[in-house]
C-alpha positions in Angstrom: 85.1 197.2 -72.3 88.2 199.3 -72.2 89.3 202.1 -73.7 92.0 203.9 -75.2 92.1 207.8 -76.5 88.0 206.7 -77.3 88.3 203.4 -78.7 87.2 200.3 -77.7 87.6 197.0 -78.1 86.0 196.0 -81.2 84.7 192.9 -81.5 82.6 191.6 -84.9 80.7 189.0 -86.1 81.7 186.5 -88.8 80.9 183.2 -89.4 79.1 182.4 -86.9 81.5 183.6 -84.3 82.5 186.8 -82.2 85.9 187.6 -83.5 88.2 190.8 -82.3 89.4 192.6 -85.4 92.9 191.8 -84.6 94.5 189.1 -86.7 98.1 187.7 -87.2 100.4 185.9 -89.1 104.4 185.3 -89.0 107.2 184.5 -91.4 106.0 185.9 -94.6 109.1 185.3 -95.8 108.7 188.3 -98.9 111.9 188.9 -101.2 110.6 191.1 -103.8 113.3 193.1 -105.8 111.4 196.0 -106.8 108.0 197.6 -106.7 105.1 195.3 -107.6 101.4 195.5 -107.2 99.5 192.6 -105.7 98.2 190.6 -109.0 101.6 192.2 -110.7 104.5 190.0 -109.7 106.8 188.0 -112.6 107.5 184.7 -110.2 110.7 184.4 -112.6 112.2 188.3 -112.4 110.4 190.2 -109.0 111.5 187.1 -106.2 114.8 186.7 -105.3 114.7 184.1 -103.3 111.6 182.0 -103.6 110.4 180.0 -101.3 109.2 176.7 -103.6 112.1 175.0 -101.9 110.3 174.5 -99.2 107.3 173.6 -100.5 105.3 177.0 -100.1 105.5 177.4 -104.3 104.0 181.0 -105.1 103.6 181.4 -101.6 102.7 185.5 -101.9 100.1 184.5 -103.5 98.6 182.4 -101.5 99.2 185.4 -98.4 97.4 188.0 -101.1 94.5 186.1 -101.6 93.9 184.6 -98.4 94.6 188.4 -96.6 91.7 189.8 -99.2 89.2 187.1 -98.1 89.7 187.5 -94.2 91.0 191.0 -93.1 89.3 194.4 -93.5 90.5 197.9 -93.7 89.8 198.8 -90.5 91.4 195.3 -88.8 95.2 195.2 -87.8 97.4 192.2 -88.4 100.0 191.6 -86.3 103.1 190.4 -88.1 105.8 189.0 -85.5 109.0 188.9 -87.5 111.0 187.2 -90.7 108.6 189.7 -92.7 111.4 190.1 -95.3 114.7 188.1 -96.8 115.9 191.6 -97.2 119.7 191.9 -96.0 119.5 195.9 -96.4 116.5 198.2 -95.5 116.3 199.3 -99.5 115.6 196.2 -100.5 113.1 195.3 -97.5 111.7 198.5 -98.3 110.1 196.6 -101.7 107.9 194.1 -99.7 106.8 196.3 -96.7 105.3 198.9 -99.9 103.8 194.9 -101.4 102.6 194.4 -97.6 100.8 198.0 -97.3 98.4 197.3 -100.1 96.9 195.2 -98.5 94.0 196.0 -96.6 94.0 196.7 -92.8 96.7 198.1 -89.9 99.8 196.3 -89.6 101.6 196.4 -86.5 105.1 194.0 -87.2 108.3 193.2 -85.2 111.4 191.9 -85.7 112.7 188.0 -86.3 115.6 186.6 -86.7 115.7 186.7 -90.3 115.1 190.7 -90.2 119.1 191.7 -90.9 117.7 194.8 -92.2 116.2 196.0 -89.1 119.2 197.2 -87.7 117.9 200.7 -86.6 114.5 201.1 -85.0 114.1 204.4 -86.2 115.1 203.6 -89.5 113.2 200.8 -90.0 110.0 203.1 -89.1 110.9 205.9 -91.1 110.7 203.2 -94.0 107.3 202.4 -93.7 104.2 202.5 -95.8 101.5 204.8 -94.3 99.5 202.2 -92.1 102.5 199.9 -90.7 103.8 200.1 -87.2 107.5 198.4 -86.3 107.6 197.7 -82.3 110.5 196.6 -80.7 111.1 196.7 -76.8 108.2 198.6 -77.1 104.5 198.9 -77.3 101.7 200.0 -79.2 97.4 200.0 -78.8 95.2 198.3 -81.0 92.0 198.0 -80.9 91.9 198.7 -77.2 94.6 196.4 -76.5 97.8 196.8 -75.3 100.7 194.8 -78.3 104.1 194.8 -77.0 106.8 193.1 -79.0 110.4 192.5 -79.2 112.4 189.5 -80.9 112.8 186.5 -78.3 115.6 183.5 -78.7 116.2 180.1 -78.5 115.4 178.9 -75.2 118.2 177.2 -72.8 117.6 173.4 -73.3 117.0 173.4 -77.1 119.1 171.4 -79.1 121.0 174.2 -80.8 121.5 175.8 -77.8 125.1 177.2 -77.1 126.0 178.4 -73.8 128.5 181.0 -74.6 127.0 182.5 -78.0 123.2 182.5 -76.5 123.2 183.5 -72.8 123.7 186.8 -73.3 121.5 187.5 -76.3 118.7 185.1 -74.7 118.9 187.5 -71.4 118.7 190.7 -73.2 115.6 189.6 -75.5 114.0 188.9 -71.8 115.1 192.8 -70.9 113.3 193.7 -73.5 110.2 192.0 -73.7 110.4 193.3 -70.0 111.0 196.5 -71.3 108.2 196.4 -73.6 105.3 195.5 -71.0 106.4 197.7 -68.4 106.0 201.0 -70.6 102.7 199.0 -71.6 101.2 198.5 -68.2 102.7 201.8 -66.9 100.9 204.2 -69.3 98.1 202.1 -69.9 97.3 200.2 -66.9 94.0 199.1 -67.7 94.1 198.0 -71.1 94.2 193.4 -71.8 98.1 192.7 -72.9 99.5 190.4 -75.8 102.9 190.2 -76.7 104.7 189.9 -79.8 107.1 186.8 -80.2 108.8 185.4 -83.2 110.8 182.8 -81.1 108.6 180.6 -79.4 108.2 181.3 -75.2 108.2 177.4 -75.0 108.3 174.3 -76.7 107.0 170.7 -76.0 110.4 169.6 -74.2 110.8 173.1 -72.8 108.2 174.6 -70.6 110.0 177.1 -68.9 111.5 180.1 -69.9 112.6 184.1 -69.1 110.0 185.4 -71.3 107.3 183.0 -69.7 108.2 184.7 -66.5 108.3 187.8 -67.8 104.4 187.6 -69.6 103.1 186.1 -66.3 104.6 189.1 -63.9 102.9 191.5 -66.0 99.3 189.2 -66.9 99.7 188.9 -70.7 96.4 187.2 -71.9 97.9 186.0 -75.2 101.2 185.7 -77.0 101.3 185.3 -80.4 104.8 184.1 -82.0 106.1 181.7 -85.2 109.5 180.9 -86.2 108.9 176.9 -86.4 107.9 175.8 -89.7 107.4 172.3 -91.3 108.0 169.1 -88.9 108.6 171.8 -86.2 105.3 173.1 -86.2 105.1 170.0 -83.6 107.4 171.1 -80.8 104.9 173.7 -80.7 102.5 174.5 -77.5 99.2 176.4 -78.5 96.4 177.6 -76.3 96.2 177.8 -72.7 99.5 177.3 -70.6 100.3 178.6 -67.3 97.3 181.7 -67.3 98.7 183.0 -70.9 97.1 181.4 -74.3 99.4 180.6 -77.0 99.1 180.8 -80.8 101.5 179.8 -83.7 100.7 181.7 -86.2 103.7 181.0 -88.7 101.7 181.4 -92.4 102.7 178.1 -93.5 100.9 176.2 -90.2 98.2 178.9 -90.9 97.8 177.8 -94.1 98.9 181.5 -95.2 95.3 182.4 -93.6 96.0 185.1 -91.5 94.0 184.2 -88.2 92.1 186.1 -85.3 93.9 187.2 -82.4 92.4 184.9 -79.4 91.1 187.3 -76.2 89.0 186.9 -73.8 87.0 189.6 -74.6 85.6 188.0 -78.1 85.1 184.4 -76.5 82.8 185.9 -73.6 81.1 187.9 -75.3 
């Protein structure tokens, strides 16, 4: 296996299954308005903007307890983006601090929806002992090489607009680009995933930059979210084009957090 600064990549069994210790889950979709514990939150005062509209009534809860059952203190989630309805980094600050008491590493990135996350730096100064932001960049877990960045609608989808999208679309690619080349220049030998919250392709679109991009530099899986409810469809999951795909938006996952598919766990 490979390693990094020692570590390798740890792989466990559980239910009758080799799993890596490496999880994820997307679009938590937190709006907490102060500091709550886990079992503490008043559904009527602590949540600005719930989320039974949708269907996903009390859905923290459902993230809590599922979290407690699957992931370990010394596994990692990865958390690619719309963590928080937070419009300013104060008041994202309240679920990242719900977030870290729960058990595990969490390594998160941004999403659309992540308005607060204006400032790299500041959005890691902010963080709960435990939590990792990446962005354009990388990080090692677990003996594997997570690099993340944002992503965008892809040219072709149906809200797709030339002249507002191009240029944000093209610089998401620079920096997923970014991202994997610090990753496979300092460390060369380590598997790579990257960190989506847009989706790389779609059903009617299977072609895109950040495709490309994870091919070029042999990203074994890409994890991403961002489609929720009848969109959950337009999705492609597993293998495609050398790189497997996972949705892992909480409400597809049930608001299980799931394990990180490598190649490592399934040939072991």
């Amino acid at each position: 296996m490979s390693r990094f600064d020692g570590r390798p990549l740890r792989i466990r069994w559980k239910d009758g299954v080799w799993q890596v210790a490496i999880f994820a889950i997307s679009d938590l979709h937190l709006s907490f308005n102060k500091p709550t514990g886990l079992f503490d939150v008043d559904h009527e005062k602590d949540v600005y903007k719930p989320m039974d509209v949708f269907g996903w009534e009390r859905h923290y809860e459902k993230i809590r307890d599922a979290w407690l059952e699957t992931v370990g203190e010394e596994d990692t989630v990865l958390i690619p983006g719309d963590i928080s309805w937070g419009m300013k980094l104060e008041e994202a600050r309240h679920d990242f601090e719900w977030i870290s008491q729960l058990p595990g590493r969490k390594v998160m990135s941004p999403g659309n929806h992540c308005y607060y996350a204006q400032s790299k730096k500041k959005v890691r100064q902010a963080l709960p002992e435990g939590m990792e932001w990446i962005d354009a960049d990388y990080t090692v877990v677990e003996g594997v090489a997570v690099a993340g960045t944002r992503g965008w609608i892809l040219p072709g989808d149906r809200y797709w607009d030339e002249e507002r999208d191009r240029k944000i679309y093209e610089r998401q690619v620079g920096r997923l680009r970014l991202a994997l080349e610090a990753a496979a220049r300092n460390c060369p030998d380590l598997p790579r995933v990257a960190m989506l919250h847009f989706p790389p392709v779609t059903r009617k679109i299977t072609a895109s930059g950040f495709l490309e991009v994870m091919k070029e530099f042999d990203v074994q899986t890409c994890v991403y979210g961002h489609l929720h409810g009848e969109a959950h469809k337009e999705s492609v999951e597993g293998e495609f084009e050398g790189i497997y795909l996972q949705l892992v938006s909480c409400d597809y996952l049930n608001f299980r957090p799931v394990p990180l598919h490598l190649e490592a766990a399934s040939a072991r």
